[in-house]
C-alpha positions in Angstrom: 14.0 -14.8 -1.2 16.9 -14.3 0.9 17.2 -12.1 4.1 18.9 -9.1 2.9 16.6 -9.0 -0.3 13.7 -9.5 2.5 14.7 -7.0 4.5 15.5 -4.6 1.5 11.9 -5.3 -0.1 10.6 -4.4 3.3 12.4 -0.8 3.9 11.6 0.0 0.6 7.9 -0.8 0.9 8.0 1.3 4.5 9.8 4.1 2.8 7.3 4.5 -0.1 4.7 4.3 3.4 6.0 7.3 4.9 6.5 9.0 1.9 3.0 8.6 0.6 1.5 8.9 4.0 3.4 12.2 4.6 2.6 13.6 1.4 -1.1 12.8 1.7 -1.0 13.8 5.6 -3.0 16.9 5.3 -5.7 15.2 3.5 -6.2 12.2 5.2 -6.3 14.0 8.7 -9.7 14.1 8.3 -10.8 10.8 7.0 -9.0 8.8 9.2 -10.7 5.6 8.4 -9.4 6.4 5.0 -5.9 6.6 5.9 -6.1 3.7 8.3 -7.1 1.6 4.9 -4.6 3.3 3.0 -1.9 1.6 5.7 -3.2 -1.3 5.4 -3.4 -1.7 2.1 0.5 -0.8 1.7 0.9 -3.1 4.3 -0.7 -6.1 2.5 1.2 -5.1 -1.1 4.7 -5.2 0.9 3.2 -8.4 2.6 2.5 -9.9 -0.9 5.9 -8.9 -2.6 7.6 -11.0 0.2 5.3 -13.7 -0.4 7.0 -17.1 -2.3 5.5 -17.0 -6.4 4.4 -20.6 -6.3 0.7 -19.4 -5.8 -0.6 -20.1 -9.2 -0.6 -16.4 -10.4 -2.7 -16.0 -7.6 -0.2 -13.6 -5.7 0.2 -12.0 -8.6 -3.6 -11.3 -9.3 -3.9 -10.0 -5.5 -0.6 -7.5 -6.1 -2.3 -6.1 -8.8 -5.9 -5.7 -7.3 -4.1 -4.1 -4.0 -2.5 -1.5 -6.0 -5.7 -0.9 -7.7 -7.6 -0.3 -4.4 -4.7 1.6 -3.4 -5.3 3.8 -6.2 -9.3 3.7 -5.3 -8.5 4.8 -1.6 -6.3 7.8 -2.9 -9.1 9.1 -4.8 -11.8 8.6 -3.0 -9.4 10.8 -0.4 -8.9 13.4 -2.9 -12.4 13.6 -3.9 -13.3 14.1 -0.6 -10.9 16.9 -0.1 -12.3 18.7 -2.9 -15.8 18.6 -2.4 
């Protein structure tokens, strides 16, 4: 992948961050562990995207299972927030 595509994957991947961060900001005040793993988690898929593909469909498989415990972390948040 070349530099600008690098760089254009990676303010992409911050943007959707902030966006999702901010949007869930009132929730996640009070789970910070929550949102801490939430960051992280963003963090890894944008770390993954950047990756090279030549991992066997292993970087793949890990994309996919971060987004999934992405999803798991924003409900768990929510369900918290509502009960």
């Amino acid at each position: 992948m070349n530099n600008g595509k690098r760089k254009f994957v990676l303010v992409v991947a911050a943007a959707a961050t902030a966006l999702a961060l901010g949007a869930s900001a009132s929730y996640a005040e009070r789970q910070p562990q929550m949102r801490k793993a939430l960051e992280k988690l963003k963090d890894a898929e944008a770390h993954l995207q950047l990756a090279t593909a030549d991992k066997g469909g292993h970087r793949v498989r890990a994309m996919r299972l971060v987004r999934d415990a992405i999803r798991e972390v924003q409900a768990g948040i929510r369900f918290d927030n509502r009960n």
